[in-house]
C-alpha positions as a Markdown table, in Angstrom:
| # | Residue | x | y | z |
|---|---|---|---|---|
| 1 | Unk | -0.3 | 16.7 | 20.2 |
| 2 | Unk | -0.6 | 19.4 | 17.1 |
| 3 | Unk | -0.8 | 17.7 | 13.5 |
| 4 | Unk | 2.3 | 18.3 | 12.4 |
| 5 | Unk | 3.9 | 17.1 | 15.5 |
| 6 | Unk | 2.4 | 13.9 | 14.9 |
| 7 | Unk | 3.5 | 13.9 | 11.4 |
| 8 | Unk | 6.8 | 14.3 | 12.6 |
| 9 | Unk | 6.3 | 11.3 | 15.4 |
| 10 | Unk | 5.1 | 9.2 | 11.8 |
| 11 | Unk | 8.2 | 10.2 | 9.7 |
| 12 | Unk | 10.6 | 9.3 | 12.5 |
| 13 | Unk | 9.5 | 6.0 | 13.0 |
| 14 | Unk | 9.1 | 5.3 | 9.3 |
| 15 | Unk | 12.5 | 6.6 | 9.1 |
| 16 | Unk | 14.1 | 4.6 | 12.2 |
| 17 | Unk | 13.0 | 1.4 | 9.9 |
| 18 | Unk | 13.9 | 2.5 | 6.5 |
| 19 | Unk | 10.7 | 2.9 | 5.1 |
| 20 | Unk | 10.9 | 4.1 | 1.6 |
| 21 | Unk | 9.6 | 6.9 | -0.7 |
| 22 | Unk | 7.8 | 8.6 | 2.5 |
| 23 | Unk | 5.5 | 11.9 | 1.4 |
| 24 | Unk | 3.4 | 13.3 | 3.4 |
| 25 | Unk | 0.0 | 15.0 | 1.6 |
| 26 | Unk | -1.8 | 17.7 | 3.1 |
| 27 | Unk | -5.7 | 17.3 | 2.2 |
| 28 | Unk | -7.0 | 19.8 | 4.4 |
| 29 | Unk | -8.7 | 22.2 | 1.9 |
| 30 | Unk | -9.8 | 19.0 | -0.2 |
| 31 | Unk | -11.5 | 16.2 | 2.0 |
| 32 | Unk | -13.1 | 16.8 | 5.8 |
| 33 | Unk | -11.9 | 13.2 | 6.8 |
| 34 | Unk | -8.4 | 13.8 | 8.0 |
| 35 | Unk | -5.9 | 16.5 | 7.7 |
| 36 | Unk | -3.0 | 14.7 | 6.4 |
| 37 | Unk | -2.0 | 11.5 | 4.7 |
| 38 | Unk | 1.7 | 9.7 | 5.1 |
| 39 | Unk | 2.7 | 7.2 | 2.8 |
| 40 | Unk | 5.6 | 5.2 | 2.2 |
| 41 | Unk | 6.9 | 2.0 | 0.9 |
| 42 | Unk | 8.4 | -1.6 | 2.2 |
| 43 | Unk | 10.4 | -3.6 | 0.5 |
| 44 | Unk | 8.5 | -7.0 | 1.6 |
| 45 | Unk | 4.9 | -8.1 | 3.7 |
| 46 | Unk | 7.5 | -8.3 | 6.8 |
| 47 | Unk | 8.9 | -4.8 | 6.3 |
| 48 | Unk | 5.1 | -3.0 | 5.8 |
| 49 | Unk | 4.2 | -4.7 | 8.7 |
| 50 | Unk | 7.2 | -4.0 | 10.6 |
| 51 | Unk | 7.1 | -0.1 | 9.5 |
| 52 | Unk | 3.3 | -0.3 | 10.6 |
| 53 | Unk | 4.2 | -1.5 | 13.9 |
| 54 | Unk | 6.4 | 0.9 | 14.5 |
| 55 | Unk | 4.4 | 3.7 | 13.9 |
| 56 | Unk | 2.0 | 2.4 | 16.8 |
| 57 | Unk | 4.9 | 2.0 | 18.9 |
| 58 | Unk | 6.1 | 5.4 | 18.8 |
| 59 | Unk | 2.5 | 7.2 | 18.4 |
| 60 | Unk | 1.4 | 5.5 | 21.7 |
| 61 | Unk | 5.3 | 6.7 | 23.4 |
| 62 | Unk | 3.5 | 9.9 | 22.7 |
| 63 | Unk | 0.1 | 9.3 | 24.5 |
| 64 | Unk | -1.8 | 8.9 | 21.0 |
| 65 | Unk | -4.1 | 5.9 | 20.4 |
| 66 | Unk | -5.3 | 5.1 | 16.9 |
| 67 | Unk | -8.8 | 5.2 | 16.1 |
| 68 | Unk | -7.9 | 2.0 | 13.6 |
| 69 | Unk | -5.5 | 0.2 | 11.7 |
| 70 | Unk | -5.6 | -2.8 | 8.7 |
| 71 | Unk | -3.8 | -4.8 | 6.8 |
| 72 | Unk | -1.3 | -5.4 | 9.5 |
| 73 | Unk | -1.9 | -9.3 | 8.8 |
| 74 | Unk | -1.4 | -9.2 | 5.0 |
| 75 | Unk | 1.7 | -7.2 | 4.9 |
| 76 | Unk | 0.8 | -5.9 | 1.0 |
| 77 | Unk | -0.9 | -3.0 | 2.7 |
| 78 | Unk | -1.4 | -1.4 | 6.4 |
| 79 | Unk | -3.5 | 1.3 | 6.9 |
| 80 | Unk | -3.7 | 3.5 | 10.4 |
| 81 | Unk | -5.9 | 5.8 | 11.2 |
| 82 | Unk | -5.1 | 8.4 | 13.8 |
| 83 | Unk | -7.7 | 10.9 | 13.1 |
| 84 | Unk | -6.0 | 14.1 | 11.4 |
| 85 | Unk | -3.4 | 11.7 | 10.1 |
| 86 | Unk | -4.2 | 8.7 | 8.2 |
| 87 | Unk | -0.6 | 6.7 | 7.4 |
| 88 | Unk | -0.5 | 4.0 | 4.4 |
| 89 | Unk | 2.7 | 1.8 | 4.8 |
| 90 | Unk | 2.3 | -0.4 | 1.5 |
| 91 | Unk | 5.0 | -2.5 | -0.6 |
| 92 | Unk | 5.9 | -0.8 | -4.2 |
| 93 | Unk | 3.9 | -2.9 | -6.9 |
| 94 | Unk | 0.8 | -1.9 | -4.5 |
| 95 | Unk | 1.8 | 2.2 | -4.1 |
| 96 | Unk | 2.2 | 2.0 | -7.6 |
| 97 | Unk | -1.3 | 0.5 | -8.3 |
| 98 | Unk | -3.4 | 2.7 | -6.4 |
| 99 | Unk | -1.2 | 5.8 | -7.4 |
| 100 | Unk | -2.6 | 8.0 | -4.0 |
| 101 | Unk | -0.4 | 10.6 | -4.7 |
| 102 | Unk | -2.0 | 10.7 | -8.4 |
| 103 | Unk | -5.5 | 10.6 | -6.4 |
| 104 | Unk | -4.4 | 13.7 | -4.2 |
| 105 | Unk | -3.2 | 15.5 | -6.9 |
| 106 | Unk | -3.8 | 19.3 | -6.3 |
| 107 | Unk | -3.1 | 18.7 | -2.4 |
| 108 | Unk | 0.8 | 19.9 | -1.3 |
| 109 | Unk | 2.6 | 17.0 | -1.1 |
| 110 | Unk | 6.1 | 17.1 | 0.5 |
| 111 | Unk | 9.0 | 14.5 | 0.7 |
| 112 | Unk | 10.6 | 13.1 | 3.9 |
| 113 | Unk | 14.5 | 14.4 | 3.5 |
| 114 | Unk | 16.2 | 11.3 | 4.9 |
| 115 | Unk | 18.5 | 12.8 | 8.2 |
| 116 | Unk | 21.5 | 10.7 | 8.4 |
């Protein structure tokens, strides 16, 4: 499965849960590690986890295994790694800590239009 296909797969299933504030961030010309980075928000430590969930769900519908996920437990902050796509499902107060779209800064960054 290309990249943006994926990213696609990632959106959906944000989507299908209402994940909020979902961006993706292409850091392809800035960092070697991945090729893009999905973030959005959940309104509680049952929603991230829910949203992260999800994700897996639908990614391994399309025969893609993550290399690695965290936080699923907590619920402040879950983080899954599927190689050229990293996805960050936190709630707001965290996002708005860490500021990752702040971090990427320079990367294009693009906002998932909500399809209803």
């Amino acid at each position: 499965m290309q990249n943006e296909e994926l990213v696609k797969v990632v959106i959906a299933a944000l989507e299908d849960l209402k994940g909020q504030d979902i961006t993706t961030i292409d850091v392809r010309e800035k960092t070697s590690i991945t090729d893009y980075m999905v973030i959005a928000s959940g309104t509680s430590s049952r929603h991230v986890k829910a949203l992260a969930e999800n994700v897996l769900e639908k990614i391994k519908e399309h025969g893609v295994r993550p290399l690695g996920h965290e936080g699923l437990d907590g619920g402040e902050w879950a983080l899954l790694d599927l190689g050229d796509v990293v996805v960050h499902v936190m709630q707001v107060p965290t996002r708005q800590f860490y500021d990752l779209e702040r971090l990427w800064r320079g990367a294009e960054q693009s906002r998932a239009q909500h399809q209803e």
